[in-house]
C-alpha positions as CSV (number, residue, x, y, z in Angstrom):
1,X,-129.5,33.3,-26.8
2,X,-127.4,30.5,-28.6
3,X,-125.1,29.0,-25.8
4,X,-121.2,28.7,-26.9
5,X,-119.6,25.3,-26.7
6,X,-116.2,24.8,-26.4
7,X,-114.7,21.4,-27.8
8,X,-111.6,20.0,-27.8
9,X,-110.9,17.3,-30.5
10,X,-108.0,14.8,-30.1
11,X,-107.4,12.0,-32.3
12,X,-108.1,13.3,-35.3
13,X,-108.1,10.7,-38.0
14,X,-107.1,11.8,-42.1
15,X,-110.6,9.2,-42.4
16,X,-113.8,10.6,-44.2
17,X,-117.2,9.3,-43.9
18,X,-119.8,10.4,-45.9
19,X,-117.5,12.9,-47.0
20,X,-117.5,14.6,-43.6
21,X,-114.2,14.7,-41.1
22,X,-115.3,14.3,-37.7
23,X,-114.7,17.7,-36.8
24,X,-116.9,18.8,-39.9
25,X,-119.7,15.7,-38.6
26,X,-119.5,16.8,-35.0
27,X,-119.8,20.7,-36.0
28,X,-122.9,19.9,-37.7
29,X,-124.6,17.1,-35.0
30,X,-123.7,20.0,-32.3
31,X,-124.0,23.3,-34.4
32,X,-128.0,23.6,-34.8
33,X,-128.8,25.3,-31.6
34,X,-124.7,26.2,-30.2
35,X,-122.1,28.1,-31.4
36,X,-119.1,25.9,-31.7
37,X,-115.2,26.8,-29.9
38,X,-112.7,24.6,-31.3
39,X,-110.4,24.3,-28.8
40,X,-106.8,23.4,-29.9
41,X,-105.1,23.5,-27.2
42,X,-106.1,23.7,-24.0
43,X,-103.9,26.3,-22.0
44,X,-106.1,28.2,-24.9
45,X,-109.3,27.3,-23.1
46,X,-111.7,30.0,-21.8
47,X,-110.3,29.4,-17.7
48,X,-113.6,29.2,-16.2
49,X,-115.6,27.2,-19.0
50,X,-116.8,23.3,-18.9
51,X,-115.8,21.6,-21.8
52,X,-116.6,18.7,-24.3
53,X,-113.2,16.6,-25.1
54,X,-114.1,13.8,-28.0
55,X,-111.9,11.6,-29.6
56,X,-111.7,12.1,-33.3
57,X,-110.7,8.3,-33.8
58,X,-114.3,7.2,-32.7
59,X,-117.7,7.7,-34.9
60,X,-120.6,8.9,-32.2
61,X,-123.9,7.9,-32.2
62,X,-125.3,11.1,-33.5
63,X,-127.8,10.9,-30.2
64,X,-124.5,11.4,-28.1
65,X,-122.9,14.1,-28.5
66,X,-125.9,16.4,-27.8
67,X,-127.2,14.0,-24.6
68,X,-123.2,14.6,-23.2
69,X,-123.5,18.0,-23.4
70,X,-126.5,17.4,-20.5
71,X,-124.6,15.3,-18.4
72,X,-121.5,17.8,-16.9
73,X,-118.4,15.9,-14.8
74,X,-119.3,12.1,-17.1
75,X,-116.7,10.5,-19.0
76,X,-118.1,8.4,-22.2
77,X,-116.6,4.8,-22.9
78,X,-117.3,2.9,-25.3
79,X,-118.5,-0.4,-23.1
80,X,-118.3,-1.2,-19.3
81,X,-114.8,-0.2,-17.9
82,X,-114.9,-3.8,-16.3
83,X,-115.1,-5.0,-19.6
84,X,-112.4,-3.4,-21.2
85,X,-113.9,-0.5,-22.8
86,X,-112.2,2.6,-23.5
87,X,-112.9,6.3,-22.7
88,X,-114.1,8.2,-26.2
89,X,-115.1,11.4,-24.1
90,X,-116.3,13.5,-21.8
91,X,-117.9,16.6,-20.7
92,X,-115.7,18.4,-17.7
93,X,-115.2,21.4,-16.1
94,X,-112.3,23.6,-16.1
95,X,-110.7,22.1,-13.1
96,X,-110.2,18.3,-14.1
97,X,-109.3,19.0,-17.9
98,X,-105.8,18.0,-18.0
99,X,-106.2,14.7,-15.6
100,X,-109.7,13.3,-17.5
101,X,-107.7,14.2,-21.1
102,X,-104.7,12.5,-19.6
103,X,-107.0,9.2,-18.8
104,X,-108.5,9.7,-22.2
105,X,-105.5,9.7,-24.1
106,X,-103.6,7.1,-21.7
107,X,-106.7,5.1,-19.6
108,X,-104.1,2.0,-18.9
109,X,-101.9,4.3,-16.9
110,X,-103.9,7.1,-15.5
111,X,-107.3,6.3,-13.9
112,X,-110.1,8.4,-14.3
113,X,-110.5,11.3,-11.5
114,X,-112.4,10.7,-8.4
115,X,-116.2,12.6,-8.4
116,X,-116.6,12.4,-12.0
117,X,-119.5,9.9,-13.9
118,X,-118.5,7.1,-15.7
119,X,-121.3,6.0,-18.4
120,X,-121.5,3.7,-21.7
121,X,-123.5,4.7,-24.6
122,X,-126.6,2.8,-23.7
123,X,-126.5,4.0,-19.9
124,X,-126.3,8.2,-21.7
125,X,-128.8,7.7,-24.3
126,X,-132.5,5.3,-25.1
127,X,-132.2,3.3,-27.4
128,X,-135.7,4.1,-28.9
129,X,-135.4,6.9,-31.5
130,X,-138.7,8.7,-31.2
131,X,-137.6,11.4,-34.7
132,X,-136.7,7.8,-36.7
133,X,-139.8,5.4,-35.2
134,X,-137.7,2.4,-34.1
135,X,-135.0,0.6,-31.7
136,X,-131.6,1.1,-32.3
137,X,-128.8,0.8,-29.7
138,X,-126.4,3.9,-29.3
139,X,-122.9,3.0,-30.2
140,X,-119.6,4.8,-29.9
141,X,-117.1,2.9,-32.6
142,X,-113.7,3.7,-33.7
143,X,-112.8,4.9,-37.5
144,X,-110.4,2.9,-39.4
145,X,-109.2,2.4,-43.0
146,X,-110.9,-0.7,-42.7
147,X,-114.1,0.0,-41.0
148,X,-114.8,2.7,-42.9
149,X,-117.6,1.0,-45.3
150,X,-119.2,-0.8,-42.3
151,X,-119.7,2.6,-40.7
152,X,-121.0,4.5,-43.5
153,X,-123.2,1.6,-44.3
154,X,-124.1,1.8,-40.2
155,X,-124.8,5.5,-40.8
156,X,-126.9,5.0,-43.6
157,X,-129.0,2.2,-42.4
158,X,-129.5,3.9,-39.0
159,X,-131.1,7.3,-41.2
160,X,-134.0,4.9,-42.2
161,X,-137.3,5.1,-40.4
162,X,-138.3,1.7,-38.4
163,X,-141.9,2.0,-39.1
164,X,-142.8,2.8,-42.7
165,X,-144.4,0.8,-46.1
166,X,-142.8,-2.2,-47.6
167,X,-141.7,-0.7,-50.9
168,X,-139.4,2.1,-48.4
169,X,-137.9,-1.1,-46.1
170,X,-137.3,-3.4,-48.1
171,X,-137.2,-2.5,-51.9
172,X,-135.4,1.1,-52.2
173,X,-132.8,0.9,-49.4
174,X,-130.0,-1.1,-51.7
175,X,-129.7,1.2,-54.5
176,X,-130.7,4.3,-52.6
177,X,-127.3,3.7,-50.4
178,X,-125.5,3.8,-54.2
179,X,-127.4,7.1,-55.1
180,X,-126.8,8.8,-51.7
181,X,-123.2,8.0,-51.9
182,X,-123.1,9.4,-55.4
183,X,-124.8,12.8,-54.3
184,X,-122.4,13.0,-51.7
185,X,-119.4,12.9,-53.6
186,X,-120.9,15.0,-55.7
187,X,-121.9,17.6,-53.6
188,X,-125.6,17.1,-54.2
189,X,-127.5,18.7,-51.8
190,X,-130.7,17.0,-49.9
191,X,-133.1,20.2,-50.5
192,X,-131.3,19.7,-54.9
193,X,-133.0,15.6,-54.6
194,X,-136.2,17.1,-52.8
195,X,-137.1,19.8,-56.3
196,X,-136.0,17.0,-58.7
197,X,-138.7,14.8,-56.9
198,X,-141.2,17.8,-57.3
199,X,-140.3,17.9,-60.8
200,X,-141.1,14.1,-60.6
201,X,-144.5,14.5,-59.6
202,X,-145.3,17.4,-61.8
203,X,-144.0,15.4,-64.7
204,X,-146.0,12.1,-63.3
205,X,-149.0,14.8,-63.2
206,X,-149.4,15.6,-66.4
207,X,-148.7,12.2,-67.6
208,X,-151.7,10.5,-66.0
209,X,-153.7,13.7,-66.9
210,X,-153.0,12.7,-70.7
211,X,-153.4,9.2,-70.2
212,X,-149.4,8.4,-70.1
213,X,-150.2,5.9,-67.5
214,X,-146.6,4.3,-68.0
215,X,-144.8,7.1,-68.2
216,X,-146.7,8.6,-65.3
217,X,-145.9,5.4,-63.3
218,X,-142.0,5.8,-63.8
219,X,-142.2,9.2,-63.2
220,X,-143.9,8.7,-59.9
221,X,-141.5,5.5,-59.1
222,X,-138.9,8.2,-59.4
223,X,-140.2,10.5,-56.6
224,X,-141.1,8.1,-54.3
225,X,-137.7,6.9,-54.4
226,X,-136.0,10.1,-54.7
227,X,-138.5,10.7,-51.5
228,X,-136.2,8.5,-49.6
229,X,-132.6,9.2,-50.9
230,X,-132.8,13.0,-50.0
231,X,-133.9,11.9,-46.2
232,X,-131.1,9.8,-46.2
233,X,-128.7,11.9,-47.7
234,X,-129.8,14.5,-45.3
235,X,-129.1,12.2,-42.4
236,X,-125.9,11.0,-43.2
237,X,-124.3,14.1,-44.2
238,X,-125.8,15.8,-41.1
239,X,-127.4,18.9,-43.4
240,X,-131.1,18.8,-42.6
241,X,-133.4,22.1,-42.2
242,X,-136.5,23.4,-41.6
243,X,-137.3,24.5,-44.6
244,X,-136.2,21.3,-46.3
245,X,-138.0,18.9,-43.7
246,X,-141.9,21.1,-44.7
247,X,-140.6,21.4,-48.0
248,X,-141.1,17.6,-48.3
249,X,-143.2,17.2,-46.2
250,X,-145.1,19.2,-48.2
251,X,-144.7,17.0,-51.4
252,X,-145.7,14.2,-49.6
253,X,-148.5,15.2,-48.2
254,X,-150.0,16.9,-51.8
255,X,-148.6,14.7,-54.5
256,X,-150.7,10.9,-53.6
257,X,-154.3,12.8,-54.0
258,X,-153.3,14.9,-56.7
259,X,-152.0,11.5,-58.5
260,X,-155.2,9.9,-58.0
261,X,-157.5,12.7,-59.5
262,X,-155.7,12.8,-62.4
263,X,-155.4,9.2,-62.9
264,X,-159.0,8.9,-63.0
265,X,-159.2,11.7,-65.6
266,X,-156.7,10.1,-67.8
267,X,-158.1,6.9,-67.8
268,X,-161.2,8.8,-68.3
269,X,-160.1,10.7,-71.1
270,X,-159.0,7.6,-73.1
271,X,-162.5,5.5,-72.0
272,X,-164.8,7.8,-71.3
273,X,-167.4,5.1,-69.9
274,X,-164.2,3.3,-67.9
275,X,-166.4,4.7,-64.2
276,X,-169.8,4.6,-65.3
277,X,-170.2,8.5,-64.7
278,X,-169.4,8.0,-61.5
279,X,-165.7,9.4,-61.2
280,X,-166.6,12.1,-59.1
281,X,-167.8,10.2,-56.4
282,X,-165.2,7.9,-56.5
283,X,-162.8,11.2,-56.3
284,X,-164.3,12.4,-53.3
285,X,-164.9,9.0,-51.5
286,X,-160.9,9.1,-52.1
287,X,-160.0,11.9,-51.2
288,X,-162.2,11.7,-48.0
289,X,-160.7,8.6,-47.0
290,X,-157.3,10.2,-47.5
291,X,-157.6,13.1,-45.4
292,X,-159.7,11.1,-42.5
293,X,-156.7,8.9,-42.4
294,X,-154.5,11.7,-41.9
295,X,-156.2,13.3,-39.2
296,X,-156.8,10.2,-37.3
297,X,-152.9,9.8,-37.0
298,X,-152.7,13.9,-35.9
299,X,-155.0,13.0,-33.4
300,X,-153.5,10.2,-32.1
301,X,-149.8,11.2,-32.0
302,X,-151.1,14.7,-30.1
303,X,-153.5,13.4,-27.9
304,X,-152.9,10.1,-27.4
305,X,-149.4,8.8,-27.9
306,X,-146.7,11.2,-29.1
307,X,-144.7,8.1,-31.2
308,X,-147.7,7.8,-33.5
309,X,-150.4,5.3,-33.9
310,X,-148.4,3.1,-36.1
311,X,-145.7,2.8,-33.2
312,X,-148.3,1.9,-30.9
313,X,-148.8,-1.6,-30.9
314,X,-147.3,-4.4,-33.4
315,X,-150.4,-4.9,-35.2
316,X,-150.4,-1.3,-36.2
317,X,-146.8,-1.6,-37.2
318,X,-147.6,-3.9,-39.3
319,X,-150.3,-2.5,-41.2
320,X,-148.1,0.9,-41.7
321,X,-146.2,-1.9,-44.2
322,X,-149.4,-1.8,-46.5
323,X,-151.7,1.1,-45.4
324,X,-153.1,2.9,-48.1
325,X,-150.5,5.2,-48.5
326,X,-148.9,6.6,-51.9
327,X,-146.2,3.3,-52.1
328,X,-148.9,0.5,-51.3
329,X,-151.8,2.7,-53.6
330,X,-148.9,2.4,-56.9
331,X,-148.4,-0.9,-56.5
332,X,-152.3,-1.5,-56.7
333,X,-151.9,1.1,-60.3
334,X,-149.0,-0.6,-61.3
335,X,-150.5,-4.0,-61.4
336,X,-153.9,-2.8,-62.6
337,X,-151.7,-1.5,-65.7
338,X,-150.1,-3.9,-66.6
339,X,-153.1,-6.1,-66.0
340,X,-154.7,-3.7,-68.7
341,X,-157.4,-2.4,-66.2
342,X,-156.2,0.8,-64.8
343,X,-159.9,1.6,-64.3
344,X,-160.1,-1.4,-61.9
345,X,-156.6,-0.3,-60.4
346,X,-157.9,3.6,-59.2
347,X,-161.5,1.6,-57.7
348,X,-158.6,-0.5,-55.5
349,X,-157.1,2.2,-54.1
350,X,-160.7,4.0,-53.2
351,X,-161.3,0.5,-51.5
352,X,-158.0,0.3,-50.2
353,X,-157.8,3.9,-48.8
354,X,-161.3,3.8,-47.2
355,X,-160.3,0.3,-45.6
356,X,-157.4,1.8,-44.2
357,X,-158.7,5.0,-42.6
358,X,-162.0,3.2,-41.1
359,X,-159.0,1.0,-39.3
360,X,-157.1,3.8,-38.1
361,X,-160.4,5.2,-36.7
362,X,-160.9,1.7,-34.9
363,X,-157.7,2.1,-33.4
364,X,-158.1,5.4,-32.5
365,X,-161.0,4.5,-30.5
366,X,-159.4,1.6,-29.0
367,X,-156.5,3.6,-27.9
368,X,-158.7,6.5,-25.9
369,X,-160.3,3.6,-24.4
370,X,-156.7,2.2,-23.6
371,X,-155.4,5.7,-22.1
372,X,-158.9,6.7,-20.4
373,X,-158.6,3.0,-18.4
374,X,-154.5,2.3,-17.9
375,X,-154.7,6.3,-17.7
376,X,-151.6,6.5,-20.8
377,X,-150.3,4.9,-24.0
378,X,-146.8,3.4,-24.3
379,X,-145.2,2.0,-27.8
380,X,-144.2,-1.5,-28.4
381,X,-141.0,-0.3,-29.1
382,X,-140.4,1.3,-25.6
383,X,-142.0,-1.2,-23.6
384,X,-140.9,-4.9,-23.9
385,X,-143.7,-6.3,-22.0
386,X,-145.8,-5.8,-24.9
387,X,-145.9,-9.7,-27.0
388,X,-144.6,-9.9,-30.3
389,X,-143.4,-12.2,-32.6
390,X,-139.7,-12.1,-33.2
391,X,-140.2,-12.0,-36.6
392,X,-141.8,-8.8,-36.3
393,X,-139.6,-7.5,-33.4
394,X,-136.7,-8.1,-36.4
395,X,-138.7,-6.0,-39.0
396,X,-139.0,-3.2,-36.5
397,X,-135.9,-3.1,-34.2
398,X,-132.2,-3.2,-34.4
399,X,-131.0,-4.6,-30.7
């Protein structure tokens, strides 16, 4: 049975962002799993029923608003009362609605009620994000005219995984922010970006099938970057689903070996003695390598350590940068091609891929050994015992 949640929203700013009110934002943060009771006024309140009141003024962490809705009688500043910070929201029962809205709404001349829980955004919510792979502190920041670019860019930046390849970190986000925004205003939906990508690597398909290695390359560019607007776009317009997260998923998991195979048969095609006869083998060596890789990191985040093996220790975050994975494996064919060896470029990524996946396995072992003995795994980015560099602490976290 989907739970009703009443809301009341004061506050409420003429300010967009992302091209989402923060009624519209909060409806669709909150409306996956409730139904949603806009409350506008209270004496129009169900009598009997707790209530979140938010202040539309203030953009919410998106982990907030669902972790309030667990924590009944709280109120929600946005730093230490002692401090100076100001009370954003709360969750409160029937009772106490008029007093806590009164402190919300006037907190230098009504103080908040006795019995009720007063918490900042890092005391409600972790600041790991387990879904995103990475360290970033919840926050709770007022909307203004002139803010409004800083927290759009905030949204955007905190949509990004922490742990991913270099080409994702540090090459696409800067024009994928443009192209999200664009969609947006648009009206561009994330599942629209996710079938343009699959035309991508249909189109990249056939390309390297026919020995269009360029073209296939662009193509393939294309997707990987369209790969990571419709995630973000996703994100920061709050309209992810089910069947668009395996729809993707889907495309990631598919398109790399399907690349590779035909790759080798364009190159093939054009030089028919490019392999030696020995494509095949070099297919299935692939392909092999490919799949162990991907089981090994099933195993691991099931049985092991539920982050992920590349969350597990720095060294392992590290290597995500470069594993042989569809970003790090183009690179290796875009620089064979334009080195005029794209024969040379597909026998990388076979190395490359194999290397990769007889490391994982390593660390797979390693890390039974680790939970049989300490009798559990943790992540270097929940436990800050674990040494690191803080150069690599700065790749990976946002504290």
């Amino acid at each position: 049975m989907i739970m009703t949640l009443n809301i009341h929203l004061f506050s409420d700013p003429p300010i967009t962002l992302w091209g989402l009110s923060s009624r519209e934002r909060l409806s669709r943060t909150l409306g996956k799993k409730r139904n949603i009771n806009w409350i506008y006024r209270l004496d129009a309140a169900p009598p009997a029923a707790d209530m979140l009141l938010l202040a539309g003024d203030y953009l919410y962490d998106p982990r907030i608003p669902e972790a309030l809705v667990r924590a009944p009688d709280t109120i929600l500043y946005d730093a230490p009362p002692a401090a100076g910070g100001r009370p954003t929201a709360a969750h409160i029962s029937a009772a106490r609605r008029s007093e806590v809205l009164g402190h919300l709404q006037n907190p230098a001349t009504i103080p908040a009620p006795d019995g009720v829980t007063c918490l900042t955004p890092a005391e409600l919510v972790s600041g790991f994000q387990h879904r995103l792979r990475k360290i970033q502190p919840p926050y709770v920041l007022p909307i203004t005219v002139e803010n409004r670019r800083r927290l759009e860019k905030l949204l955007f930046t905190g949509s990004y995984k922490g742990v991913t390849d270099l080409v994702t970190k540090w090459l696409w986000p800067l024009p994928a922010r443009h192209v999200t925004r664009w969609c947006a205003t648009q009206n561009i939906t994330p599942n629209q970006v996710t079938s343009m990508s699959l035309a991508m690597v249909i189109i990249a398909s056939l390309c390297f099938y026919h020995g269009l290695l360029a073209a296939g390359l662009a193509a393939a560019w294309l997707m990987t970057f369209l790969d990571t607007v419709d995630g973000k776009l996703a994100r920061v317009t709050v309209n992810s689903s089910t069947f668009g997260h395996l729809f993707d998923h889907i495309i990631d998991l598919v398109s790399p070996p399907l690349w590779y195979i035909f790759w080798g048969m364009g190159v093939e095609h054009r030089h028919p003695d490019a392999f030696g006869g020995y494509l095949a083998p070099l297919l299935w060596l692939l392909i092999g390598g490919y799949v162990a890789g991907r089981l090994v990191e099933l195993v691991f985040k099931r049985w092991l350590e539920p982050t992920g093996i590349f969350c597990w220790r720095p060294l392992d975050s590290v290597f995500r940068l470069i594993t042989g994975r569809r970003n790090p494996n183009l690179l290796l064919l875009t620089g064979s091609l334009i080195a005029g060896r794209p024969d040379i470029g597909l026998l990388l990524v076979v190395i490359w891929t194999v290397i990769s996946s007889i490391f994982l396995v390593i660390r797979l072992e390693v890390g039974r050994r680790e939970k049989h003995v300490a009798g559990g795994l943790r992540s270097w980015l929940q436990d800050d015992t674990v040494p690191a560099s803080p150069l690599i602490r700065g790749w990976f976290t946002d504290r």
